[in-house]
Structure formats: C-alpha cells, structure tokens
C-alpha positions in Angstrom: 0.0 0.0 0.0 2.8 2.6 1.0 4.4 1.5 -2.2 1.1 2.1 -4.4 1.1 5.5 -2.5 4.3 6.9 -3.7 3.8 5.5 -7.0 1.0 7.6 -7.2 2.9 10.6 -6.2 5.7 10.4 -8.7 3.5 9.9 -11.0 1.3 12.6 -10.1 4.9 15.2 -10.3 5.8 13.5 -13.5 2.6 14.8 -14.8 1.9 18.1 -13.2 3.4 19.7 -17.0 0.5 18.1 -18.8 -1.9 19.9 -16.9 -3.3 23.0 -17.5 -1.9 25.9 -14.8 -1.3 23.6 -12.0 0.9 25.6 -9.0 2.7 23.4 -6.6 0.6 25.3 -3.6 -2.5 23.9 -5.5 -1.9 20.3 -5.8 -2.5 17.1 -3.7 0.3 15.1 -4.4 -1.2 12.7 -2.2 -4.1 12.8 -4.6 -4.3 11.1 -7.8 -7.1 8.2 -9.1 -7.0 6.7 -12.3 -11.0 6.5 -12.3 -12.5 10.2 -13.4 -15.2 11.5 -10.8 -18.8 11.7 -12.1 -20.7 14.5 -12.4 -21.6 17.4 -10.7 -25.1 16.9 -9.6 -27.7 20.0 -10.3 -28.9 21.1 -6.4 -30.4 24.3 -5.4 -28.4 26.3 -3.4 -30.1 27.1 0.0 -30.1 30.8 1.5 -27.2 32.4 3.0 -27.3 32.4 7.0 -25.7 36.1 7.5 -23.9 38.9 5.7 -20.2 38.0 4.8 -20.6 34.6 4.0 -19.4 33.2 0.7 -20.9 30.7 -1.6 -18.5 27.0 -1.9 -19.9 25.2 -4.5 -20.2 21.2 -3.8 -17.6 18.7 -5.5 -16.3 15.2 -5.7 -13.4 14.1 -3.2 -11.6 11.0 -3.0 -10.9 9.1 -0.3 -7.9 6.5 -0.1 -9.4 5.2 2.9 -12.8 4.4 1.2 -11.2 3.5 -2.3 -14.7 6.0 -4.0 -15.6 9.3 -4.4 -18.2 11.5 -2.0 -19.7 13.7 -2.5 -19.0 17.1 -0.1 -22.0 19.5 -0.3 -21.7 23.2 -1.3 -22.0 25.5 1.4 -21.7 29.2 2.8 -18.7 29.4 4.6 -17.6 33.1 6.3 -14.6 34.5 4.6 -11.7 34.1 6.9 -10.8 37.2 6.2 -12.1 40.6 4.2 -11.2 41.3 0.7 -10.8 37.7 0.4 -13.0 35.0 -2.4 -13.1 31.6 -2.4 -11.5 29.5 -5.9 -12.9 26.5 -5.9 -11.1 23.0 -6.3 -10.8 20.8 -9.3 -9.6 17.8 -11.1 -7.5 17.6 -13.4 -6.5 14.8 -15.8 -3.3 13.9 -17.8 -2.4 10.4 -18.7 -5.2 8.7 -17.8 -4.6 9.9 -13.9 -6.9 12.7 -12.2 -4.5 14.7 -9.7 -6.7 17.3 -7.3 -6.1 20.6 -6.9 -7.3 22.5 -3.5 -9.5 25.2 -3.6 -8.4 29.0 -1.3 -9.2 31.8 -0.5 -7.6 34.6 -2.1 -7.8 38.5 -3.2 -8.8 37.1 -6.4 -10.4 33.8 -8.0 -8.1 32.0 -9.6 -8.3 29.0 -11.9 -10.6 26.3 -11.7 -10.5 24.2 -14.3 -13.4 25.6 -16.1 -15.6 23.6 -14.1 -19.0 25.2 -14.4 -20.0 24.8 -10.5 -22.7 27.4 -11.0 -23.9 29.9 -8.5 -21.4 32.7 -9.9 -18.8 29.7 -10.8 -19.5 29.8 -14.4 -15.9 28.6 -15.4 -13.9 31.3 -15.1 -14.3 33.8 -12.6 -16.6 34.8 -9.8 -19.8 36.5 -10.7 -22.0 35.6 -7.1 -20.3 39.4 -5.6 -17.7 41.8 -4.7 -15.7 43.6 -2.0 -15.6 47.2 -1.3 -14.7 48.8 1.3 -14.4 46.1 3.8 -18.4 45.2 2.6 -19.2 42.2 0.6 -22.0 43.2 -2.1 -23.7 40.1 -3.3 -25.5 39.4 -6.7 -29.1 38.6 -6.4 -29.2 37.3 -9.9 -27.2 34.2 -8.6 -27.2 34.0 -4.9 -30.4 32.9 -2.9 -30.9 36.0 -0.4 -33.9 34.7 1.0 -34.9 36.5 3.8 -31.4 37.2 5.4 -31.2 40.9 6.1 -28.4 42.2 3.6 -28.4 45.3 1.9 -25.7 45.3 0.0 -27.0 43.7 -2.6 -27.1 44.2 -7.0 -28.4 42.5 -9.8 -26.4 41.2 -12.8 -27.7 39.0 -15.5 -25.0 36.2 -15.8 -24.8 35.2 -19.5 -22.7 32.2 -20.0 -21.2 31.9 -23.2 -19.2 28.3 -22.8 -21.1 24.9 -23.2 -23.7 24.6 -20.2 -22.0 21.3 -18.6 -21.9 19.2 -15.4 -18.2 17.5 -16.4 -16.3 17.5 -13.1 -12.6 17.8 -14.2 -10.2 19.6 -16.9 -8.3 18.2 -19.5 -8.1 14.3 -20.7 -10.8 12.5 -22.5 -14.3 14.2 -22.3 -12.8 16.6 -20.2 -13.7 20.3 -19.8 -11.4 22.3 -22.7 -10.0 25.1 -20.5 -6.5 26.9 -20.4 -5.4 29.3 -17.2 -6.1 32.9 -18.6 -3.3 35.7 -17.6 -5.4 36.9 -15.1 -5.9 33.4 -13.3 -1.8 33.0 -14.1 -1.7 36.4 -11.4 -4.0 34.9 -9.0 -2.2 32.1 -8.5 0.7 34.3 -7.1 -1.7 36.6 -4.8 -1.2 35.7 -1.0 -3.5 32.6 -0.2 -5.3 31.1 3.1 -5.9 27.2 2.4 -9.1 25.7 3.5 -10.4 27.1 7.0 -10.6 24.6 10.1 -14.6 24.4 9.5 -14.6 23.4 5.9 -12.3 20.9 6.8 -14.6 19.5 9.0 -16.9 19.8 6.6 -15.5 17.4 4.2 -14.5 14.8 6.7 -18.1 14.8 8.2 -18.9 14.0 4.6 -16.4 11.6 4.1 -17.7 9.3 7.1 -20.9 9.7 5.7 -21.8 6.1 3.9 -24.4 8.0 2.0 -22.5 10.8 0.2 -20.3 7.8 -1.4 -20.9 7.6 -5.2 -20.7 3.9 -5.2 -23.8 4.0 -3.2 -25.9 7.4 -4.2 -24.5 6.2 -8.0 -24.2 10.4 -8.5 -27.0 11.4 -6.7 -26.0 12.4 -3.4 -29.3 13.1 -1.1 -27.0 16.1 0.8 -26.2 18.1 -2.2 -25.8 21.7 0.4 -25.7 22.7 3.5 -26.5 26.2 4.9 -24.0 25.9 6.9 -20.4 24.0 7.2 -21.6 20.7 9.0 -24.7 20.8 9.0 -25.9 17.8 7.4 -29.5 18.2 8.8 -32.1 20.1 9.7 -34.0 23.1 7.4 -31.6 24.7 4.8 -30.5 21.0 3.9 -31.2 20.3 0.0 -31.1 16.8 -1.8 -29.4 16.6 -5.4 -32.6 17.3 -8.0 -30.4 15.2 -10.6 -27.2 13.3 -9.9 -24.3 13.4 -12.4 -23.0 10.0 -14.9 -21.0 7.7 -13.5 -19.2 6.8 -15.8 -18.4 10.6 -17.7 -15.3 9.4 -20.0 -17.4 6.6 -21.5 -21.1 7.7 -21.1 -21.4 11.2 -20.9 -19.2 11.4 -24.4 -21.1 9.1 -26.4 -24.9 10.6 -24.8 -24.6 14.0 -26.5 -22.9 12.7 -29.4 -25.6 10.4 -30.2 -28.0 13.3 -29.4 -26.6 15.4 -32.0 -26.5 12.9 -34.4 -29.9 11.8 -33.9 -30.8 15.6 -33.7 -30.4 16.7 -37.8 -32.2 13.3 -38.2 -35.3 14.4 -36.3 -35.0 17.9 -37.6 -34.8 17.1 -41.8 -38.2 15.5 -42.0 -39.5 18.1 -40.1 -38.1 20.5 -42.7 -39.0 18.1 -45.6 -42.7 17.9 -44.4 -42.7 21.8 -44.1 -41.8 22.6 -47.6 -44.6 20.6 -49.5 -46.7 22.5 -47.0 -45.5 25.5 -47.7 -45.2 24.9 -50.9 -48.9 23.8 -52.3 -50.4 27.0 -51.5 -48.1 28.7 -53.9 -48.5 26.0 -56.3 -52.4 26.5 -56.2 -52.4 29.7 -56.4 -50.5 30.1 -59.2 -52.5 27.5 -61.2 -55.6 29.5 -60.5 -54.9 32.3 -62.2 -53.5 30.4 -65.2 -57.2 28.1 -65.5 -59.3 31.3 -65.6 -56.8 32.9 -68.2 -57.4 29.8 -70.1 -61.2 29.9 -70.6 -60.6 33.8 -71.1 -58.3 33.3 -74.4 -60.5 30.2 -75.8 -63.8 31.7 -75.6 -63.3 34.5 -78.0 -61.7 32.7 -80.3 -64.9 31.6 -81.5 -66.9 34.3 -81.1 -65.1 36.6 -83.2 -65.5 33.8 -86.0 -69.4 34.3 -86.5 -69.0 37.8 -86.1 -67.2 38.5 -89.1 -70.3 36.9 -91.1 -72.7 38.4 -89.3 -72.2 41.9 -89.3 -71.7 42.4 -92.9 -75.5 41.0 -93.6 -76.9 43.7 -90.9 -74.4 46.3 -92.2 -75.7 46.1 -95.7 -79.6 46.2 -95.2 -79.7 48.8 -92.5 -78.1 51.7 -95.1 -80.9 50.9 -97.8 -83.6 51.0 -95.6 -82.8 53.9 -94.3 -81.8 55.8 -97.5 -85.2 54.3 -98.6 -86.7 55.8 -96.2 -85.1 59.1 -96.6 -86.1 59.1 -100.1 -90.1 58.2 -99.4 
C-alpha cells in the first residue's frame, strides 16, 4: 500500500506539465485516481445564513481510505478574512490519472479548471459578488438572499457563453477544454489562506458519511448543500434534484454525441414535411390564375369567327332602308 502510494505521487509530479496551470501550492500530491469523478449533480443552493458569508460550491473528493468518491456539499462558509473570495477546487486529468487541486481563498479567484459549478462559478471567474470597502455586495441574480437581512445587494444578469456542462474535471478525455487565462496566471501568485478549520470538518463529516459515497448514491447524493459548514441536517439542507454520470469518459461522451446525431435526423423530415406544406399553397395559387386565363383566351376565339359573317348581312340592309326611307 505505502508502495502504491508513492507510485501515485511520482506519477502525479511526472505529470503536473500536462496539466493546464497547475501551481505546486495547488496540488495534492497525495491525490491522484485513475477512475474520473462523475458528475456534478444539479442542487439548489439554500439561503445564506448572514452577511459576509461566501458561496462554496459542492464537489467530488476522493478518499484513499474508502477506495470512491463523496460527494462534499456546497455550502456558505464566512470569509476568513475581508477582501478575500473563495476559488474552488478541481480535477485535473493527464495520462489517464486525475490529480486534485485545492480550492483558497484569495484576493482574487483563480483558476478552476473551467468547471462550471454554477452559482457565480461559471468557469472562469466569480460572478456571485464583490468587495468594497471592507463590505461584501452580493449578486441577487445568482445567490439565494432569502430572507437574510443584507443590503448590499445588486443585480447582474450572468450570461454564460461556454457549453452549459456538469463535467467535473479539466483536460483528458471528455474533459472540460479550458487553459489558465493571464489573469488566473496572477492569481495564482496573490497571497492565499488554504481551507479554513470548518470546511475541513466539513468534508471529513462528509467523508464518514456512507451515504454521500458515489458507489452507493450512484451520483446522486441526497445532501447536495448545506447552509452551513456541518450541518448535514435540519432546514436549509437540499437533496441533489439530478445526480451526475458515473461513468463521464465513456457515457457522458457518447450521450450528447448520439444526441446530435440523432438531432439533424429528427429535424430534416420536419423540414421536408414543411416545404410541401409550404409549398402547395403557392403551387395552387399560381395554377388558379392560369385556369381562368385559359377559358378567357378560348372563348373568344370563337366568337369573333361568327361575327365577321354576321355583321356584314346587318351592315348592308340597315343603309338601304334607311336611305329608302329618306327618299319616301
């Protein structure tokens, strides 16, 4: 086992090049599975207990102990510190091995992978607030306010432009496509706090809980957040509304591709069936005009035959009658 442990390590070193903007500070050496983590489950996120308190979105940890993946809920956790934002953690594959990197709290949100955790994580970024002047100011847009007394508060539509995913992890096969941007580069080099005492708790209370294991919630975890660090119970506590694939290098790969396959399929006939539709109308009326013009052309052709013949005869006797006339 100790041997299998530090095989794991070197290997994890030997690959820390292949993946995108990994810092040293970042990685769990101790960390690295050769089975990808599923993924991420859609939850609602439950309001936040008090002003100051930041959003931590939910993810998949691995524990050595347990040989599987749990599942530790999103929650609000208090800043440990002003001016400070949370980056979230995130896998990262290369090689056919998935090495972790910790989330921390920092002046600025760093990379993540380009996990979409939602909730303001969109991938790149932080669009759930800001810090001025010592004051958190949260956006309503993507936080749940509830009925928490805060009034620093703003709203800002949140337009995601990247493909609307629940993939778990960067790089590798079906991974998320995403490269450290010059700004996360800088925010890897801000002054960081590692994950507070409480959030440590936090995942170790998940971690002994049987139920948050993937092998047995198969994805869908029934504690998807918390309202609080530890608090696995109690009102504020939300279940997973859909758990994530299992299997997300061989499923989720082969699901949307089938999908779009099967998509221009379902989508031709509808087109085909449309334009004969479309296109009888026109037909019809077109031929309608032309069989009226028709009877219109034929029809005189033989009237002005007998005409010719017959006008002469009335043209003739009408002048000598009436010069007769004149005459008597």
């Amino acid at each position: 086992m100790l041997l299998k442990t530090w095989s794991r390590s070197i290997l994890a070193a030997l690959t820390l090049l292949a993946v995108p903007a990994l810092s040293m500070a970042q990685v769990s050496m101790n960390i690295s599975v050769n089975v990808p983590p599923p993924e991420l489950p859609v939850y609602d996120q439950p309001p936040i207990p008090d002003d100051g308190y930041l959003w931590t979105p939910g993810y998949w940890a691995w524990g050595d102990d347990i040989q599987d993946y749990y599942w530790v809920p999103g929650t609000w956790v208090l800043a440990p510190q002003p001016e400070y934002l949370w980056t979230p953690g995130y896998w990262g594959a290369a090689d056919g091995v998935f090495l972790w990197n910790a989330g921390y709290w920092g002046p600025h949100v760093g990379f993540y992978g380009g996990v979409n955790y939602g909730y303001g994580y969109g991938g790149e970024g932080f669009e759930g607030g800001y810090w001025q002047g010592g004051h958190l100011y949260y956006n309503r847009s993507v936080n749940n306010i509830g009925n928490t007394h805060i009034t620093n508060v703003y709203n800002k539509t949140v337009i995601n432009n990247v493909t609307v995913n629940r993939v778990s992890y960067n790089g590798g096969t079906g991974g998320v496509r995403a490269q450290a941007t010059a700004a996360d580069l800088a925010a890897a080099h801000d002054r960081h706090i590692a994950v507070t005492p409480v959030q440590r708790q936090h995942e170790q209370a998940a971690r002994s809980n049987p139920a948050l294991r993937a092998s047995q919630n198969r994805g869908h975890p029934p504690i998807a957040a918390t309202p609080r660090p530890g608090a696995f119970s109690g009102a504020g506590v939300v279940p997973a509304r859909q758990g994530g694939t299992m299997s997300v290098v061989h499923a989720e790969p082969r699901a949307p591709q089938s999908v779009r396959e099967a998509a221009p399929r379902l989508q031709q006939p509808a087109v085909r069936s449309r334009l004969p539709v479309e296109s009888r109308p026109a037909v019809e009326q077109r031929r309608q005009p032309e069989q009226t013009l028709e009877p219109r052309q034929t029809a005189p052709q033989p009237r002005p035959a007998p005409k010719p013949q017959a006008e002469p005869r009335p043209a003739e006797h009408p002048p000598v009658r009436e010069e007769d006339h004149e005459h008597h």
